[in-house]
C-alpha positions in Angstrom: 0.0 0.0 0.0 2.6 2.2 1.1 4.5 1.7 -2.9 1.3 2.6 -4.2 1.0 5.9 -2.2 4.6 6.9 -3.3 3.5 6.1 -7.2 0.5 8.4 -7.3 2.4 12.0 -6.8 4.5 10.5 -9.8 1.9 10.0 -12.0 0.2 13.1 -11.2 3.5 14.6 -12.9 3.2 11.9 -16.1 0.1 12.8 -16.7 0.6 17.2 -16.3 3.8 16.4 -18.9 1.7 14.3 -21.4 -0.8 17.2 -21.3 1.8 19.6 -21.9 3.5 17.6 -24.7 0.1 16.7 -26.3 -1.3 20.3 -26.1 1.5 22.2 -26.5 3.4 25.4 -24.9 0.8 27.4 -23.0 0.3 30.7 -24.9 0.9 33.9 -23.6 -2.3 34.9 -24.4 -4.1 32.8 -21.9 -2.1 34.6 -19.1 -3.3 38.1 -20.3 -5.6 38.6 -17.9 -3.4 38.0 -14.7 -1.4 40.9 -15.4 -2.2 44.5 -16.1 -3.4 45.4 -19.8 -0.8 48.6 -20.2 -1.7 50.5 -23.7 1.0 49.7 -25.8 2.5 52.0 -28.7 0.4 49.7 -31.5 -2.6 50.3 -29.7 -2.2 54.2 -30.0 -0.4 56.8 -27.5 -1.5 57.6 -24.4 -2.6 61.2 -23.7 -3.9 63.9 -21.2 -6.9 63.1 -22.8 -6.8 59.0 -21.7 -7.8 59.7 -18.5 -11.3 61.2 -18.5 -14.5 60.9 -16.4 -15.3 59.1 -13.4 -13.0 56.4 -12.1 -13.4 54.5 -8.8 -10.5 53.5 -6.9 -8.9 52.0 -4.3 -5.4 52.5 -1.8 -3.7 50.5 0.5 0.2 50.4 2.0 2.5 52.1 5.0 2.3 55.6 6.3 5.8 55.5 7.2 6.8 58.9 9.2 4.5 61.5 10.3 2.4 63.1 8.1 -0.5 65.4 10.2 -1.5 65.8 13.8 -3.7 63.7 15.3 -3.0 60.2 13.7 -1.5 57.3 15.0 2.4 57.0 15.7 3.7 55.8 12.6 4.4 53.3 10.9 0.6 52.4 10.3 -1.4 51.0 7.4 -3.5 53.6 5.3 -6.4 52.3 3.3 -8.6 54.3 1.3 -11.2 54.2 -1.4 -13.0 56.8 -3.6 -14.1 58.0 -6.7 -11.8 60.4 -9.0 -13.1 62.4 -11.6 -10.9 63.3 -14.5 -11.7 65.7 -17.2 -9.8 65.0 -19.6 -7.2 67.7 -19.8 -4.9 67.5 -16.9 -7.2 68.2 -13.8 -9.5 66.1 -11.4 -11.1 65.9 -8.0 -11.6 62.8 -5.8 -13.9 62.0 -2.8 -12.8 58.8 -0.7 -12.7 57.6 2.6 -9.5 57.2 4.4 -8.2 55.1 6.8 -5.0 55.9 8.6 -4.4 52.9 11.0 -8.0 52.6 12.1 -9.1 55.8 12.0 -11.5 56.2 9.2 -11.9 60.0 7.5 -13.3 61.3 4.9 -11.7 63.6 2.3 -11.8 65.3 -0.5 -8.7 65.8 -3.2 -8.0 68.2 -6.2 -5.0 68.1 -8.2 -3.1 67.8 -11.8 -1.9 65.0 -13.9 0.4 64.5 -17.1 0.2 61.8 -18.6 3.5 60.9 -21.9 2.5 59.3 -24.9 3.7 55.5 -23.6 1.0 55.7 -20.9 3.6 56.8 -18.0 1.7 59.4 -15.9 2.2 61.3 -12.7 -0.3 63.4 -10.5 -0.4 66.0 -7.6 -2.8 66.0 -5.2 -3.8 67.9 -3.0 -6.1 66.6 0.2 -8.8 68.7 2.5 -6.7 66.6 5.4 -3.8 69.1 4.4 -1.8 66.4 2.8 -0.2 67.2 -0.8 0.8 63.4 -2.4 2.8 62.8 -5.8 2.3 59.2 -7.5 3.5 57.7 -10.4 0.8 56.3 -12.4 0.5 54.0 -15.4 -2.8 54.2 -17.6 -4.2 51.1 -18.1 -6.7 49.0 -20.8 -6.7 52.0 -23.7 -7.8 54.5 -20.6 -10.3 52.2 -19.1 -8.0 51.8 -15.4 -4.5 53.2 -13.9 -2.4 51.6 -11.3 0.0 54.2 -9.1 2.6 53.8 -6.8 3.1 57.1 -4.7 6.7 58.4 -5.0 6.7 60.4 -1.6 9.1 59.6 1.1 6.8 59.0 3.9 4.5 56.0 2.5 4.8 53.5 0.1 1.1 53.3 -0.6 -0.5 51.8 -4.3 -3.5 52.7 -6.5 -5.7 51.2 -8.8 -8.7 52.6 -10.3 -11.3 51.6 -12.7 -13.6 53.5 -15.1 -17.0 53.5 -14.5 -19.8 53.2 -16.5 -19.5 53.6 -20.3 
């Protein structure tokens, strides 16, 4: 009994390397969707102009150092999630809830963006919490999404939005 229990994790493996031999080379295309769609140049540049209307979205990472009065001793985890609005030609404004280390606030956020012609972007805001943060943004799925990283020294917090509607 005990042979037969030492065969079966080895047949497991015959049979996943017939499959692959039979089948073929996975293609690329059927891991497409586990990694970001970034616009590429065949698809058409990227523009001020990709990123336009309402987009909801979604923060998490560190607060590192500390960044107003009255939150918790750093480091903490920050959460947040909102809606931005874009319009189109290098402004928006964002309402979200934030969490900084359990204490939930809401805010509000105006600010710029740029966005180059490979889809690299980069943004300013500026929060009612008295908070101005920079990220470093890539525009996603022909302007359908972004993901951002923020490039400030006190957190190492990421992004990732999605259009809504049509």
């Amino acid at each position: 009994m005990k042979a037969i229990r030492n065969i079966a994790p080895i047949a497991v493996l015959l049979v996943a390397i017939i499959t692959v031999l039979a089948v073929g080379k996975p293609s690329p295309a059927r891991f497409a969707t586990l990694t970001p769609s970034v616009v590429h140049a065949n698809e058409g540049p990227c523009s001020v102009a990709s990123l336009k209307g309402a987009y909801g979205f979604q923060g998490s990472g560190t607060v590192l150092s500390q960044v107003a009065p009255n939150l918790p001793p750093p480091p903490f985890v920050f959460g947040q999630v909102g809606i931005a609005t874009f319009d189109g030609k290098g402004n928006f404004s964002a309402s979200s809830t934030q969490n900084f280390g359990g204490a939930a606030v809401p805010a509000t956020e105006t600010g710029t963006y740029e966005v180059n012609s490979d889809c690299t972007a980069a943004w300013t805001v500026q929060t009612s919490l008295g908070l101005v943060v920079h990220d470093a943004l890539v525009v996603t799925d022909r302007g359908q999404g972004f993901v951002t990283t923020e490039t400030d020294s006190f957190a190492v917090v990421n992004r990732r939005g999605q259009k809504l509607g049509n």
